[in-house]
N, C-alpha and C positions, 0 to 999 in steps of 0.2 A: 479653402485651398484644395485644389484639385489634384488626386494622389497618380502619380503615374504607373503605369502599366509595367508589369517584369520587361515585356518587349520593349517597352519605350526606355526601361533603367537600360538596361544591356547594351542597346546601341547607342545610349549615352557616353557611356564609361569605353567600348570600344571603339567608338567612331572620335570621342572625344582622345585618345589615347593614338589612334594612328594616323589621324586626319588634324591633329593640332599640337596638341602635346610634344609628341617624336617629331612631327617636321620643325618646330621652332626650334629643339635644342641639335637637329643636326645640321639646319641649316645656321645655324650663328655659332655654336660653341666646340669644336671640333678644331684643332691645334694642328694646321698641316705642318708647321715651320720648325717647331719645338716639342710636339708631342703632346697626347692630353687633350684636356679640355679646358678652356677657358669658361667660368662657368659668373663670372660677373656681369651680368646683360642688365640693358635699363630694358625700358616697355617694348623698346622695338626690335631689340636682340641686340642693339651695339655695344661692344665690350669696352665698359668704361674702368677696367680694373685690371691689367692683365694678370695679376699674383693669381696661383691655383691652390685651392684647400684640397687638401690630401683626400677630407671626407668624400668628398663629392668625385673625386677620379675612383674609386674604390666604386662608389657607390652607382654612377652611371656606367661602369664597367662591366660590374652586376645584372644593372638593368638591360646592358643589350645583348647580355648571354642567357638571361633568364628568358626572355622573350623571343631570341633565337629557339633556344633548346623547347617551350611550353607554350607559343602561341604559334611563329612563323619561322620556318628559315631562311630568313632573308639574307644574302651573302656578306652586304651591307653592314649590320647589323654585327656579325661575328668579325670581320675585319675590323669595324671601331673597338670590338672589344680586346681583340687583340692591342690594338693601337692604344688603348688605356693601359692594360695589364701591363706593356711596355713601358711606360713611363710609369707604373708605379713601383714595376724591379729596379729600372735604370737610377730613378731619383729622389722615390720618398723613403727611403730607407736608411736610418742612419748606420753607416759602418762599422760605428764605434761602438754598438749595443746590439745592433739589431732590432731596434724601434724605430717606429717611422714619425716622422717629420707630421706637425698639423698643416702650415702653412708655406710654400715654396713661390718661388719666382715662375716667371713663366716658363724660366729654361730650365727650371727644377733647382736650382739653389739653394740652401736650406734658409728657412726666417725664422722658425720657432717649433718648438716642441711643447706637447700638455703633458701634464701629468696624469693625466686620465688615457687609456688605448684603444678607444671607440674606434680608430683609425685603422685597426687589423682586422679587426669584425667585418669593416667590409672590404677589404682587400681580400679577407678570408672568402668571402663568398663571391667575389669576383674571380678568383682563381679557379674555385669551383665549380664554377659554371662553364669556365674555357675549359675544363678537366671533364665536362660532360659533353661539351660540343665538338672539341677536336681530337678524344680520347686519346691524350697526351700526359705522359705520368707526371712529368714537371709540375704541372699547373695544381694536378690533387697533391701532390708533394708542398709544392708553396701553401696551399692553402691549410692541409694540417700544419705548418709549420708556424703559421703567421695565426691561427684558431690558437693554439697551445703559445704564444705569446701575448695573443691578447689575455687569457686565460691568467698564465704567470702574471702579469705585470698588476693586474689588476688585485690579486689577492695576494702578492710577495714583491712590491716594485723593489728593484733594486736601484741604487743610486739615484733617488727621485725625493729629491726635501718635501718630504709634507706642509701642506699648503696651512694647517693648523696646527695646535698646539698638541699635549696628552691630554689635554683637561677639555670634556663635552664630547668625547670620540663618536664619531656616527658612521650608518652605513646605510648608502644611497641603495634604492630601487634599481638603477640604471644599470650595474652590471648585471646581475643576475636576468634581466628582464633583455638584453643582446645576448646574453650566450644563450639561453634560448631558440632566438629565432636565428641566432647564427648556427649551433648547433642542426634546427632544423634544415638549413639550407642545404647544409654540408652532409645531413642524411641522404636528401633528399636527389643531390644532383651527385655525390661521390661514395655514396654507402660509409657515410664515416663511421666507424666502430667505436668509438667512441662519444655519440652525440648522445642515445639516450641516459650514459649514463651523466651526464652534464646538465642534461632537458631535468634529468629529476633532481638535481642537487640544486637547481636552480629554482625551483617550482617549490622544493621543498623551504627554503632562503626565504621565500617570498612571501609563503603562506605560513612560517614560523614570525619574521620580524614586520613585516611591513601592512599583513592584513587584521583589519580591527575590527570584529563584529562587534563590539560594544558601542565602536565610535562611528557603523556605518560606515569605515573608508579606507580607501589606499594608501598608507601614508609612502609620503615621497622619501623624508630622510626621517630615520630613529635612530635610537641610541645603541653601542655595541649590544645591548642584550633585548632592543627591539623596542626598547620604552618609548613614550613619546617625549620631546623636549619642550615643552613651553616656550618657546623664544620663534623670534620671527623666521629662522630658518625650520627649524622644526614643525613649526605650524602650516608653512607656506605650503599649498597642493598642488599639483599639477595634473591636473584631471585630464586633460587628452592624452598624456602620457601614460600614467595606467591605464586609461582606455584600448589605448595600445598594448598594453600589459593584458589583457582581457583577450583581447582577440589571439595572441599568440598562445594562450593558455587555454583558448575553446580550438584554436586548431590542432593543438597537441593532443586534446581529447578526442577530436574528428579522426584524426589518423589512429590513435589506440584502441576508439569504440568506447571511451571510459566515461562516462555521466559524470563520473563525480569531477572530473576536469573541465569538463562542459561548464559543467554547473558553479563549480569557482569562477569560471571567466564572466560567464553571466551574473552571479553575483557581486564583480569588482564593476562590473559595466554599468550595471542596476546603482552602486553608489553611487561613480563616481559622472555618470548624469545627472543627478540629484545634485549634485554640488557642482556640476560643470557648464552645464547649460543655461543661458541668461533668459529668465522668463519676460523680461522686458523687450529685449531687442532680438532677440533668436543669437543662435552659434554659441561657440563650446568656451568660455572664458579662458584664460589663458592662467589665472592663477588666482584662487581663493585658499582663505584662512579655515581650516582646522574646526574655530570655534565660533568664525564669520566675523573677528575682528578686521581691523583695516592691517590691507598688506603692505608690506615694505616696499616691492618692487615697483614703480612706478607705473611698468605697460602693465601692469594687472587686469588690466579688464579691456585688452586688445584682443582682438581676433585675428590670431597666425593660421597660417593655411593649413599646416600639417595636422595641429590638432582636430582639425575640421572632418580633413582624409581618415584620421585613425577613426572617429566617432562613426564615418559610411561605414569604412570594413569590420566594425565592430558589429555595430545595429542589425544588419543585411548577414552578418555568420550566423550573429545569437537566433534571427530567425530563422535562418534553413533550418539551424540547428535542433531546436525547441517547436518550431511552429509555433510561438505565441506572439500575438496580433502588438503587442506593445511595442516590441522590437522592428514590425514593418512599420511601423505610426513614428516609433523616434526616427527610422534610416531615412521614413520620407521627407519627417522635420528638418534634418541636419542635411539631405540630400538640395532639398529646396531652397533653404538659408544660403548655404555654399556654393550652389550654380547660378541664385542672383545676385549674389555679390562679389565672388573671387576673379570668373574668367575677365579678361580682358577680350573684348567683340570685336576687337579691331585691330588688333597686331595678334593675338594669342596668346594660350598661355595660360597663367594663374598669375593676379597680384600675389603677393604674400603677406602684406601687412594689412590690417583695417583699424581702426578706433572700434569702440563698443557696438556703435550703430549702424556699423559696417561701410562708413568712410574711408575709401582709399587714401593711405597715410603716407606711400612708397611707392612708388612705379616699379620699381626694382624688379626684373623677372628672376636675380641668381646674383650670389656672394657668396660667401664661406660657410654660410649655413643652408641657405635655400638652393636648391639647382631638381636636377631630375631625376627624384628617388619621391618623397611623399606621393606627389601625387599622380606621376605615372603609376609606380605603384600599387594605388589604393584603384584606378580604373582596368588595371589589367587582374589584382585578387576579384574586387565585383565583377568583371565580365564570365571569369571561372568560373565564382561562385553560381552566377545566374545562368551558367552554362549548365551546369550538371542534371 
């Protein structure tokens, strides 16, 4: 395998990111008529779905203020983001609580509500980014507002039936592991006064219940006091997701100077490679067992694209980070796996689904979960990165 050159990564990730990525999602997914983004395209961008996931208007709204404010000003760019931020005041918010809506129509009608509020996270940081680019107090207003509900609802929901019983209570990775990097967002583009104290209650959460040097690993869900559960949810991992956990816990140390947060991150990354990575077929599994039994979930040993993305921007930090030569050797493994098999060479884009051995399973370029956040994303932190 032939390892490529920093210059050849960089103009990968940026040429891939303004020359393919951005033109496919603003030339198909952009809502002249009703607002938003229509974010279900199949391979060629035609929107075979018109319903909009709340995640994904939040989350591409983010992405073209982030990228206005920290790569370009493109005019472009801050009017679609405005044009999102619109349609997520006007219609993902329910009026009745003040939480927002997961799934709407295309005229913004409400379909459904989760009991989880991953949905303000990035609304949160969507606002803050128009609150960096048009220095307009609303927007940093929204965004603390909508930060401090996602916040609430996740550790005191009110009026939300528990999805389980009292008996086997546990507590996911997955909050603690967004207010993080929501937190950072919202330092970073609004001086939020209250992020680092959220960055360390969070980091503290993480590294009390969820990290296991005895078992070598990230556990995805434990038990109220951090135990592990024996049963197939307890067991099940999620390795590109702490991966992603990793990377937001060595950039928090990059921004403090602090080794020893460096060093957590590169040690969750160091695991949960070791359990994530298929030495058979390359790319990051999508869900293995605990103790290597057979998992419950069926696509278990699919290759989704975002865990791919989080595995570059992990690999490619831990290196700058550290200089050690392992960390350039996995980003090149995960970078090579990932660019021969995900892009699509002929309409654009990223598939998002594979089988194990990296067979396209979906054409699908965007639905309710996939759109343009993973991996615009993970080429616009590596071109930064490889920028400095």
């Amino acid at each position: 395998m032939t390892w490529l050159t920093p210059e050849e990564l960089v103009a990968t990730y940026r040429n891939g990111l303004l020359e393919d990525t951005m033109p496919f999602w603003l030339d198909h997914c952009v809502d002249h008529q009703h607002g938003g983004f229509t974010m279900a395209l199949d391979r060629t961008g035609q929107v075979v779905d018109t319903d909009k996931g709340v995640w994904q208007q939040g989350r591409f709204t983010w992405l073209l203020g982030e990228l206005y404010n920290n790569l370009e000003a493109r005019d472009e760019w801050l009017t679609l983001a405005r044009h999102g931020a619109d349609f997520l005041l006007q219609h993902c918010f329910d009026a009745s609580d003040g939480r927002m809506w997961f799934h709407v129509t295309q005229d913004g009608k409400p379909i459904r509500k989760r009991r989880y509020a991953f949905g303000e996270s990035f609304a949160a940081i969507a606002f803050a980014e128009l609150a960096k680019a048009t220095g307009e107090p609303a927007y940093a207003e929204h965004a603390v507002k909508t930060f401090h509900q996602f916040v609430q609802h996740n550790l005191d929901p009110v009026d939300t039936p528990p999805k389980f019983t009292d008996h086997r209570q546990t507590r996911s990775i997955g909050f603690p592991m967004i207010a993080i990097a929501t937190a950072q967002e919202l330092r970073e583009s609004i001086d939020f006064a209250d992020a680092n104290q959220w960055i360390d209650r969070s980091i503290e959460t993480i590294q009390r219940f969820h990290l296991k040097p005895e078992l070598n690993c990230v556990m995805e869900t434990v038990g109220q006091q951090g135990e592990v559960i024996d049963h197939f949810d307890g067991r099940t991992l999620n390795p590109g997701h702490a991966i992603e956990g990793a990377w937001f816990l060595m950039r928090e140390g990059a921004h403090r100077n602090d080794s020893t947060l460096i060093e957590m991150g590169c040690q969750m990354l160091d695991w949960m490679w070791q359990r994530g990575w298929d030495s058979d077929y390359g790319g990051i599994l999508y869900f293995t067992d605990l103790h290597g039994h057979a998992v419950q979930e069926y696509w278990h040993d699919m290759k989704f694209w975002w865990p791919q993305c989080e595995a570059i921007i992990a690999t490619l930090l831990a290196f700058r980070l550290t200089g050690r030569q392992k960390y350039a050797d996995w980003h090149q493994q995960i970078h090579q796996w990932a660019y021969q098999h995900f892009p699509d060479s002929e309409h654009g884009e990223w598939f998002g689904y594979l089988d194990r051995t990296g067979r396209v399973t979906s054409t699908l370029k965007g639905n309710l979960w996939k759109g343009p956040f993973h991996l615009p994303r993970m080429q616009h932190i590596c071109t930064t990165i490889l920028s400095l």
